[in-house]
Every structure is written in C-alpha cells, then in structure tokens.
N, C-alpha and C positions, 0 to 999 in steps of 0.2 A: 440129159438133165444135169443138174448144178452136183456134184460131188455128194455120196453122205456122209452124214457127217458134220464135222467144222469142215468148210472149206477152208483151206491155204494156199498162198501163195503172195504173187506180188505183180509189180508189171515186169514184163520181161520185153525187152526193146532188142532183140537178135540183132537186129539191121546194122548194132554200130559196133558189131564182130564181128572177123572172118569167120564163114561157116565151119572151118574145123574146130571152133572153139563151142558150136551148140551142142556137138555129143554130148562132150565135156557137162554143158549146163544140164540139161535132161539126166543125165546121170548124178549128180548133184541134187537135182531137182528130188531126185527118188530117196534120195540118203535120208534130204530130209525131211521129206515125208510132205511135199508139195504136190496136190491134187485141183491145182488151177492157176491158171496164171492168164494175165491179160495181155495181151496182143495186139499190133500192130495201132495203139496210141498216135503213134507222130509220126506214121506213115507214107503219109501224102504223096512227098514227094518223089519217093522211090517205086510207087504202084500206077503214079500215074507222072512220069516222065516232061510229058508235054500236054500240053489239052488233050484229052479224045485217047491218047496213046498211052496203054494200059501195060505192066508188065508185073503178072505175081508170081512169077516162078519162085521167087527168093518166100512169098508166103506159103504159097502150096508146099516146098519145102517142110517150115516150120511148122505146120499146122499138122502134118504126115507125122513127123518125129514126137510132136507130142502126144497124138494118139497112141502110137507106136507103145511108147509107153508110159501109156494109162493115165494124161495127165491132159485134164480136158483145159479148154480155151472159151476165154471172155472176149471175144473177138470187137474189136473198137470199130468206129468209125471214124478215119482220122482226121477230123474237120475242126479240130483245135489251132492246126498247125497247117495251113494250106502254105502251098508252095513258091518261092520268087517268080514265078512263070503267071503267077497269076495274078498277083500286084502290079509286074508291071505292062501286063494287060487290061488292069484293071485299077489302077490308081485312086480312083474314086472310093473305092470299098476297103480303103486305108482309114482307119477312125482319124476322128477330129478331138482334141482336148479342150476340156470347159474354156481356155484362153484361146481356142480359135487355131493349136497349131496342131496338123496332118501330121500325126505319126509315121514314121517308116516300118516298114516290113524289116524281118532281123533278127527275130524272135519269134514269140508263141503267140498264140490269141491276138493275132494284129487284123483285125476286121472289124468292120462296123456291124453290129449286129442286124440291121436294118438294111444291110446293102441286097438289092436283087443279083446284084450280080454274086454276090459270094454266097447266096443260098439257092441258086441255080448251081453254081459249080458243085456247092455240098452235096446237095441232093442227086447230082449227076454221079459222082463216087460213091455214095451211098448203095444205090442202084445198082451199079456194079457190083459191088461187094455182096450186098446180098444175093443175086440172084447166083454168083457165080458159089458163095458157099451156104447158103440156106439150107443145105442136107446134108453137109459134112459130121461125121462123128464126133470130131470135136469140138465144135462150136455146141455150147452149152447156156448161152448168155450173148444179149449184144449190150455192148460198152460204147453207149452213144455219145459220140465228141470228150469233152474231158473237162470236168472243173470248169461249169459253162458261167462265166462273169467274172474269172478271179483276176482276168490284168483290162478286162475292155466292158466293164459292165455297164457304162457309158460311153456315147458318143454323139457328140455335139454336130455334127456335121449339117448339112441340109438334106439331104437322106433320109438323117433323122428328125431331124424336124418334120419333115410332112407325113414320115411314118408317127409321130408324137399329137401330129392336127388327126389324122386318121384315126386313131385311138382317143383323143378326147373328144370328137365326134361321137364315137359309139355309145361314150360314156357319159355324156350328160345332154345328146341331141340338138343342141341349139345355143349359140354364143348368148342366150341372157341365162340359160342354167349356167351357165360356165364361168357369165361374170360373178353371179351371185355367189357360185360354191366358192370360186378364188375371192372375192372381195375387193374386186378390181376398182371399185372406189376410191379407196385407197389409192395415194400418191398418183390416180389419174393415170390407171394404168386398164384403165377399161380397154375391150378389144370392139370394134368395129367389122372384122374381117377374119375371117377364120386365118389367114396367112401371115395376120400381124403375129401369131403366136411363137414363138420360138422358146428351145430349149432355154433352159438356167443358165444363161454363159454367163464367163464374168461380168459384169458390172460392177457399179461403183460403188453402191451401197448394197444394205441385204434385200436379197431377191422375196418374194412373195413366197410365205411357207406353205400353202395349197399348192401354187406352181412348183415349189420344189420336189413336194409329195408326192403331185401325179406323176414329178419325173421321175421318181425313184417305182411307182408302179408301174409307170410306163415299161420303162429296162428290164425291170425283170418279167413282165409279160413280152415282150420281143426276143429275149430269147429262149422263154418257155415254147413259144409259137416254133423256133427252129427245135427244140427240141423235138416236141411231137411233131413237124413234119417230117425229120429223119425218122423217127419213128415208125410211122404210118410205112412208109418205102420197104421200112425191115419187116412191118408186120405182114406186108403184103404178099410177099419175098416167103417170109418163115414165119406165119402166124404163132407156133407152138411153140418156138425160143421166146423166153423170157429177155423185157431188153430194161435195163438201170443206165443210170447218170451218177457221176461222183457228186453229193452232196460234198458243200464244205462248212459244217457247223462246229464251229472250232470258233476262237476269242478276236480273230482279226480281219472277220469275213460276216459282213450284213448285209451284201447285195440284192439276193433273191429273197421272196415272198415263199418260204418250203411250201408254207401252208396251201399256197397253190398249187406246187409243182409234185408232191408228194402223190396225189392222186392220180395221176401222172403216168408211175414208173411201176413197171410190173416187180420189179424186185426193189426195195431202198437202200441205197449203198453212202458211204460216207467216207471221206477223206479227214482226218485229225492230226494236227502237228500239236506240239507242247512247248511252250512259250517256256523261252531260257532260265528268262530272270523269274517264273512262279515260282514260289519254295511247297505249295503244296500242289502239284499239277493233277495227282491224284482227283482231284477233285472237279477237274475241270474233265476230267477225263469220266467221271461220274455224270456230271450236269449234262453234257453234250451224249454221252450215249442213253441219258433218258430224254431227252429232247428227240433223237434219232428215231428211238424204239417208238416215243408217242407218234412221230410221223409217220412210220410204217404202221403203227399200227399191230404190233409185234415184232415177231425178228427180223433181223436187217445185215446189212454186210458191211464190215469195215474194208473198205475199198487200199487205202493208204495211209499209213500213217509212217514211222520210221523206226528203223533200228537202234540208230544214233543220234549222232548231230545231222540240222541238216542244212542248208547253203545259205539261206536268205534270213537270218537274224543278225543285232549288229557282233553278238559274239553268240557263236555256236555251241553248246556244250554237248560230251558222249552222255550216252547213261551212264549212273551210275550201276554199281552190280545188282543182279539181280533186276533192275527197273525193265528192261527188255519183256519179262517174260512179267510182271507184274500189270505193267501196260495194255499187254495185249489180252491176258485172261481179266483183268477191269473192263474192258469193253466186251467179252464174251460173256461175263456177269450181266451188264446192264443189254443183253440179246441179238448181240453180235453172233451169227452162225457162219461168219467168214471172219479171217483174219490175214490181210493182205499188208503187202511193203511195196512202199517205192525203194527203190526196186528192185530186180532179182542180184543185177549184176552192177556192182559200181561202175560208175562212168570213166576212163579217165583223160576224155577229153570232152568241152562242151560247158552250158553255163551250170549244169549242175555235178558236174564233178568230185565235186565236195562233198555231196549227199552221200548220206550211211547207207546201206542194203546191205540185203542178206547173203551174198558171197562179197564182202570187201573189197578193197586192192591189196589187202596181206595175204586172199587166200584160204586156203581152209584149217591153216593155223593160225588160226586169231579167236579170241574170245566168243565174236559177234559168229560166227560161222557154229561155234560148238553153243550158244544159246540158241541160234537158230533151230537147227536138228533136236536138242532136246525140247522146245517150244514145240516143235511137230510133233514129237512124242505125248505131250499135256493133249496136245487137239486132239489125237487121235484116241486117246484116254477119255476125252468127254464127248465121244459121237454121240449119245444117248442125249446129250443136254439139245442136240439141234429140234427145234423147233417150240421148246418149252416159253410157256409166256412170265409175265413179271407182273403183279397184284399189287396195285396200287389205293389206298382208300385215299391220298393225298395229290392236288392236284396246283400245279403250278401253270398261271398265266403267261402265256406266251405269245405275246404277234409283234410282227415286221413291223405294219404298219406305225404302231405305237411306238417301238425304236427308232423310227426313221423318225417321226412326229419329234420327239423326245431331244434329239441331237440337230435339230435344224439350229441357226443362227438365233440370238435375240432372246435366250430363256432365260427365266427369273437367275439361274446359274449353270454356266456350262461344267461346273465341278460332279454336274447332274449325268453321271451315265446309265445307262440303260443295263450293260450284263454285270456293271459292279453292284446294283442294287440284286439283281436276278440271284446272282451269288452268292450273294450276305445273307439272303431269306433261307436261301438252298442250303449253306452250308449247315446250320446248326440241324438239319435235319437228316444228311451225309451224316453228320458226326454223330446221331442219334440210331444210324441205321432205321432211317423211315423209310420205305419204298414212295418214292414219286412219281406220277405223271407229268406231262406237258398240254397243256390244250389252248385250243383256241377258245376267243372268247364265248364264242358264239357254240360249242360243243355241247353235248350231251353231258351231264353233272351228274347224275343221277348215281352213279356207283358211287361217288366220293362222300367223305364226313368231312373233310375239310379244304376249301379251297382260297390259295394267297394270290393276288394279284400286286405283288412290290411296285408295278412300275407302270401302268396302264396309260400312262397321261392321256394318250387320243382311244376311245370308244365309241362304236357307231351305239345308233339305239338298240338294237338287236342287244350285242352284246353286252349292254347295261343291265336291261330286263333281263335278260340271262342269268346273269350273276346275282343280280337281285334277288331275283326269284329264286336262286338254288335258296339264298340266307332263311326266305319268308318260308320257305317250303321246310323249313328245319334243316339246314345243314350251316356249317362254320363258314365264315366269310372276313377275310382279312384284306384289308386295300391298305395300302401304299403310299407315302405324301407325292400330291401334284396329280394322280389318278382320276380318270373323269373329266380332267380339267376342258378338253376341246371332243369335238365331235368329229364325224368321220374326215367332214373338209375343214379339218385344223380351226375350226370356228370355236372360241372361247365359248362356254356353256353360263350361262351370265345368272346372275340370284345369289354369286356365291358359289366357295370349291368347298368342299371338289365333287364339284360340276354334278354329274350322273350320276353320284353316289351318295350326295347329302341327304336325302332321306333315309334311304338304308341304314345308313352312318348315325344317323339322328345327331348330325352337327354341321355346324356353319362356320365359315373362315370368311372373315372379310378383308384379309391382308396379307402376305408373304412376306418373309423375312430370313431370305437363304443367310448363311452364314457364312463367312470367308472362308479363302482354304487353310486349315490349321487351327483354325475356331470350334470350340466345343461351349457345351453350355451344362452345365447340372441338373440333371433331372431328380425331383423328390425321390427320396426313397435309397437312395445312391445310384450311381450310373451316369453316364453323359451321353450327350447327342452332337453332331456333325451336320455340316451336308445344309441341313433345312431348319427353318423354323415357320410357325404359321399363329394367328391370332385367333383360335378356334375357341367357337360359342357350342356351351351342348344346347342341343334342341330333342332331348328326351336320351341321350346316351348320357352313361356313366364317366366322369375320368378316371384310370387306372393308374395314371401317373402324368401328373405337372413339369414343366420347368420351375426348378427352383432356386433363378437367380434370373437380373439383364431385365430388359423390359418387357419381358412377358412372362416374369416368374408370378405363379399361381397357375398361368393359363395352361388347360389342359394338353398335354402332348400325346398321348395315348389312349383312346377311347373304346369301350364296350358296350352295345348298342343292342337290348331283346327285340329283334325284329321280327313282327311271326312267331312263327315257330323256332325262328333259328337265332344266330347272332351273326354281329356286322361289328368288326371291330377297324379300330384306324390310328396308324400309327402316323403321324404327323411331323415325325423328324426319323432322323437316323440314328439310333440306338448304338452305342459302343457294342461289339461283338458278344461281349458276356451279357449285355444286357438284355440283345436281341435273344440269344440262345434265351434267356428264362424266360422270356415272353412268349418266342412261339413253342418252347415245350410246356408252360401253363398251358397254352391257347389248344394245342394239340391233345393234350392231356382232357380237357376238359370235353374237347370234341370227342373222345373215345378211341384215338389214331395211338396205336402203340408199333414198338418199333419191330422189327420181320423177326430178332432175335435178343435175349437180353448179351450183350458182351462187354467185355473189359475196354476201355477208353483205350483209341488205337487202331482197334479192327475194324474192319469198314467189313459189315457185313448186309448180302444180296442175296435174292430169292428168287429162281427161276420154279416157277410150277410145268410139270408136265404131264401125262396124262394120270400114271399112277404112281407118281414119286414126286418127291421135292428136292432140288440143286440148291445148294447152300454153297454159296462162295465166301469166304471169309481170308483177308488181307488185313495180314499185322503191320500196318505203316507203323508203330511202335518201337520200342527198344529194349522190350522185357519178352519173353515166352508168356503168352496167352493160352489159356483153357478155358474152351466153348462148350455150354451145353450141349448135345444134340439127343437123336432119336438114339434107342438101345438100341435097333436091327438099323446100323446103318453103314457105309461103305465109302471109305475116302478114296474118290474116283482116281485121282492121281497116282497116287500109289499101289490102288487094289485092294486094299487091307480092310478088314472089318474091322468098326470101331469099336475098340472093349472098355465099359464100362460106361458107357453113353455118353463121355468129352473126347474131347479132339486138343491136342494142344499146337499151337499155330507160333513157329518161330518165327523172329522180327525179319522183317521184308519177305515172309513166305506167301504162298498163297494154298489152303487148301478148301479143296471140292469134295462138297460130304453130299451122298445120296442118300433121302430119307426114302423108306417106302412107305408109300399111304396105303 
C-alpha cells in the first residue's frame, strides 16, 4: 500500500547512472526521509531493446534495493517515451502538425495519439510489466505513461482524422446533426460525406468554432481512451494496486477535460511548475491545489513540482529561501498527502539537465539538499494530517469546455482569458482566508452558500438550470461578463446576454463594448473597470454600481437580482482589484461565508478537518511577525509544542501547523 503518512519522494530515473551510484541514492533516499519514489518513467528503451526482446535485470535490480530499504515504488509505464526502434518501424505513428509537417522522433511524447500501431506497442509493454511485477513488494501504485498531452495533445495526421469522424459519429449519429450543431451553413462548408470532415488544419481564415471545439474534445478523449486501456492491462495483471496519471493543472496547460479523466484514476495525482515572472505564485499554488483536491474529490498527491529552477522558461529563477519548504507544505494545506520532485537526482546530461532536484549537482553540500531532509522531517511531523478533508461553503465554476470555448479565434476581445478572470475572483477570497471548492457546472450545490461563476461563456442546458436553480433555491449566485453567452455547440444563445443567465440576472444586454487594452473606465461610487463593458437593461434587478463616464455612463455595471429565494448578482465589467475585493466580500458577507480563521493581512490561512481534530496551516507571505488566534488545548505539529496561551505567532515566510482537538 502507498506509504503512511505524507508520502515523499520524487521520480528517480537510476538508468542514467552507473549502478554503483544507486546505494549511494537509497541511502540518501533514507537521510531524508523519502518513502516513494517513481520509477522507471522513460524506460522503454532500455526494457525492451528491440521489438519482442525484453530485458529487466537493470529493474529487478532497482526495484530489490528499494525495498531492501523500506522505500516503496510508483512503478510507471514507460509509454511517454517509446523508443527509435519503433518509429522507424513505424513512421506513420510520428504526429502531424496543424501546418501538415510529420514531426521526428528525438524526444519525448512523439506519437500520434490515435496511432494503432503505438497503442498495440503500448499495451504490449504494459503487459509485460505488469504481469512480470503485479506481486512484487514494492510496487505500491502504477504510474500510467507521464503528463499524457503535454508536448502532442494534437495531431493532425490522417489517422487522426478518421479516429476524429469515429468520434463525431458516436457523438451526434448522423451528418445533418453534425451540420446543425457545427453550423455549416456558414461559408458553405456543409459536409455531404462523413470523410470530407478533417481536423482544424491551417487554413486561411478562422476555422469554424464547433469544429474547433469538438477537436479539442476530441484529443482529450483519445488519449483518456489510452489511458484506461493501459489501465484495464494493469488492473487485470494487479487488480489491488491503485493506478494514477500525472495531472498537469498548473497556468500553461488546458489540454485535457480533468472533469472527465478524474473519475478515471484510482488515486489523483498532479504535476505543478511555478511561472518565473508571478511575483505572487503563492497563489497560483493555492488556486490549483483547490482545483486538484475538487477533482479527487479529497486528498490527492502532488506528483512533481520542483525544487528550484527549472529548464523550460525564457529565464529560470532558484527559489528564493525558505519558498522550497513554503511550496510544498501550500499544496499539503490545500490536501496534497504526497509530496513529490522531479527529480531525485539531477541530470547532468540530457534536455533537462538544468532542472533543480533534490540531490543537486553540488551534492549534499548545497542549500537545496539540507531543505530537502528538513522538508522530510515537516512530512514526517504531519503523518496525522493524511487523509483529512478541506470544508468549503464556497464554490467556484470550473469547465474545460468553457475555456477552450472562451479562447477560440473571432471574440468580442482576445484580452479576454479565461484563468486570468478565474484568478481575479479567486484571489480576494485567498486573501480573505475563505476555503474554496471547484465544480463543474453541472455538480451537486447543495453544501455551498455561495457560488461565482467569472467566466462561463459556453453552458449546456443542464448546467444553466443548475446554477439557476441553486440561486432560486436560496443560495448566492454570482456570474461573470460574457457568461451564458453560447450553448454547448458554441451556438450564440439569442434574446440577449448573457444568454442562460438573463433571467436569473433579471437583466438584458443588447450590445458589447470591450475595451482596449490599457483602457479603464470609472465606475460611480469610485473604482474602475478594464477588460469589458456592456449596455445592460434591468429587467427587475437592482444596479449596485454604474459607469460613471464614456458612452455608457449611468448604465448599470454591476447588478443584484432577489431571485427566489436566493440572489443572482452580475458583474458586467472587470472591476479594478480593490474594487472587486469589496464586492465579493459584501457579496460573501451577505451570503453568510466567513473566512476558516480571523488573521492578520499576509497569512494565508487553511483548514484541513479530520476525524477528531482540525489542521490549521497558516503561511506568513508578510514581513512583520503575526499572532493567530487558535484553540487553548492545541499543538504546533511542526515543532511538537503546545500552544500556550491560545496564539501562535507565525514569522515572515514561515509556515506553521497547529492541531486543534474537537
């Protein structure tokens, strides 16, 4: 079974070390306090030589040593990285690029995801591997393929095309659904023939945004589909190993649909990098591990994120002090019960070489090596927090669909994104210490008192009435400008925006009117707005605040709406940050959503409940010494200490973990 505990560890890639250097690692591995590590990743080539021709001595090896001692394995399937033996047997199942040119083999993820021949070969190693270690000690987890879409989550080829007609077969039955939902009307692009249909390649103007759609659900159901069929092979193999996939929910990665793939994966695991140039990543590192936690559905495992710097940005930066060990207890706050690195051992040859891990190229006299070991010392101090869940009365709208919808060609403004709105909503309530969910549209509401939807632009019906209905049923309901606006097949929703929501909203918009980039406008009351503006009619809501300048000064910007039992409010532009912060803590205020803890401006403070105690995380991103309430009988995990006199004071960039007993 998975470690108790925090799990630790990182991937550990032996292969591209002589064996007398793995004591060395395993013994390392124990200093500091590493109780899993991932294996055999990028394998391929070395286990299986030539077609058919198998060789794991060099695994059985590894897989011995780390039992040996006490240091269980996430054993992969190494189908990320198939081998030049089989490209150039297989030339075909080299992906195609939206301009039509056949990638080479040379690197990682170089396959069409749709190629028969590269999921026969998959499945054929898969096979292998499981049956030959299904019962091994240390295999505790299967680690199926790696970061499935992050360099090939497309391919245009013909392959995939008829895997693309196959799928919009299934999906709408019959070439006059198919025209209708596309609206192939439009520029005469009607289909006649199931075959005329081909992927989004380039062309010369913008391509059809239904067609674009289906391709982006297309991709990520084709290689969900390889997922669970490695899957299926290992369950069959080892039914009782739990098998995960590295999610990548992080700010530079919208490929896959989670919301499909989540239900999926017997454990949910996640891969996180932190974008150079954020000056508060903190926060990103907040958004994304409540997004994770909502996919599993509780706790979940941070598969990889990094030490340091790491290769692929245009300039890399180390952490700063302290952020190491800040990072990875921020994602154990938001129910992270693993905490993993790429990777164990720095590279120092190959494309990632440059990449930080937890033994360096200085060695174990370097900074990042003695953060490490004391980082394993925190984990092993909060084994009690594993399995505790996170209480959320607050719930934030989240679907694929809608982002992919949102960022097609041809919108009223491409200044329009999708996780910089998700953000802006998110952050004033990070800064509040409000516990958050993630949901999809279409989810259960029923626990929440308030739920924000910033960015929805595409809604099927389902998820309209959903939302709706939580507002009329008595609960808070905030939407987002441009929300409602199209329906499931990007079809504009016509009477007026936005769209699915103008009733609820009890307002109508007959016009748009984004604003340049750089452009603000004056909202009554003081404050400004960015980004949007709209020519909204009330139709029985309130306005909360106007534009108060430019050609639509008087017209309402901000609306509150007694719908039901409940409210429907709608923000119509984008709010400067102070402004939005006083809107959604009235709006939250009013809903009855108060924050997990009252604390000093600075502390990001998180609530983990568990059976008869509550975990309090609290992070001084500040530069003053903070003093937090808490419970009189309570216990700063970290250090062991009982808390005297019922606060805790929490130095600038520290983090501490208070146990309350209930």
């Amino acid at each position: 079974m998975i470690p108790e505990g925090i799990a630790y560890g990182g991937d550990y890639n032996p292969e591209q070390w002589p064996e007398e250097v793995w004591a060395e690692d395993v013994r390392l591995m124990r200093e500091a306090g590493v109780n899993m590590v991932s294996v055999n990743i990028f394998a391929w080539a070395l286990l299986e030589p030539r077609e058919g021709e198998y060789d794991f001595a060099r695994l059985d090896t590894i897989l011995a040593l780390l039992h040996e001692n006490g240091i269980a394995a996430d054993l992969a399937t190494p189908t990320a990285a198939p081998p030049a033996w089989f490209f150039r047997k297989h030339p075909q199942a080299l992906p195609v690029d939206r301009d039509g040119r056949r990638l080479s083999y040379g690197s990682r993820q170089t396959f069409c995801p749709s190629s028969p021949a590269y999921r026969e070969a998959a499945l054929r190693i898969t096979r292998v591997l499981a049956e030959r270690y299904a019962d091994h000690p240390a295999v505790v987890m299967w680690h199926v393929h790696n970061e499935y879409g992050c360099h090939n989550a497309e391919c245009y080829c013909d392959t995939s095309a008829e895997a693309f007609r196959v799928w919009l077969r299934s999906r709408y039955g019959d070439l006059e659904a198919l025209n209708n939902a596309w609206g192939t009307a439009f520029w005469s692009q009607w289909y006649y023939a199931w075959d005329e249909i081909i992927p989004p390649r380039a062309t010369g103007a913008v391509p059809n945004p239904t067609h674009q759609l289906d391709w982006r659900r297309f991709c990520s159901d084709a290689l969900l589909s390889l997922y669970k069929a490695e899957r299926e092979v290992l369950r069959e193999a080892a039914p009782a190993v739990p098998a995960t996939t590295n999610f990548m929910v992080m700010y530079n990665f919208d490929a896959l649909d989670y919301w499909r793939w989540a239900p999926e994966l017997d454990v949910v695991s996640n891969d996180h990098y932190l974008r150079s140039t954020d000056p508060e990543s903190e926060i990103d590192i907040a958004l994304s591990g409540d997004l994770v936690r909502s996919l599993a559905g509780g706790p979940w495992l941070l598969m990889e994120h990094s030490t340091g710097a790491v290769n692929w940005q245009p300039v890399n930066r180390a952490k700063n002090p302290g952020e190491l060990r800040r990072n990875a207890l921020g994602h154990v706050a938001r129910g992270a019960d693993g905490i993993a690195y790429f990777q164990w051992r720095a590279a120092k040859a190959g494309a990632e070489q440059w990449h930080s891990a937890m033994l360096p190229h200085a060695g174990t006299d370097s900074q990042i090596w003695r953060d490490v070991v004391a980082l394993g010392a925190d984990l092993k101090a909060l084994a009690e927090v594993r399995g505790s869940t996170s209480p959320a009365s607050v719930a934030v709208v989240w679907d694929w669909n809608a982002r992919w919808a949102l960022e097609l060609p041809s919108q009223p403004s491409e200044s329009v994104r999708y996780l910089d709105l998700v953000r802006a909503w998110y952050e004033p309530l990070w800064r509040s210490g409000v516990a958050v969910d993630f949901v999809h549209p279409s989810a259960d509401l029923s626990r929440y008192r308030l739920v924000l939807a910033p960015a929805l632009y595409l809604v099927d019906d389902e998820g309209a009435e959903n939302l709706t209905g939580f507002a009329s049923g008595g609960g808070t309901l905030v939407v987002g400008f441009h929300s409602g606006a199209v329906d499931t097949n990007c079809h504009v929703r016509l009477g007026g925006y936005p769209g699915a929501f103008r009733e609820a909203l009890g307002v109508s918009t007959d016009e748009l009117f984004p604003l340049l980039p750089d452009q603000t406008v004056a909202l009554e009351g003081g404050g400004t707005a960015s980004l949007w503006s709209e020519r909204v009619r009330l139709a029985g809501a309130d306005a909360v605040t106007s534009y108060a300048e430019g050609p639509l000064a008087g017209v309402p910007a901000v609306t509150r709406h007694t719908y039901g039992e409940g409210v429907a409010w709608y923000l119509a532009t984008h709010p400067d940050p102070s402004t939005l912060t006083g809107l959604l803590n009235r709006i939250r205020a009013e809903a009855g959503v108060a924050p997990v803890r009252e604390t000093p401006a600075g502390v990001e403070t998180v609530l983990r409940r568990g059976e008869d105690a509550d975990y309090l995380f609290l992070t001084n991103h500040g530069e003053r010494n903070a003093e937090v309430q808490v419970a009189a009988q309570a216990t700063e995990l970290l250090s062991g200490k009982h808390v005297d006199g019922g606060r805790v004071t929490v130095t600038p960039g520290d983090v501490v973990v208070v146990r309350e007993s209930r």
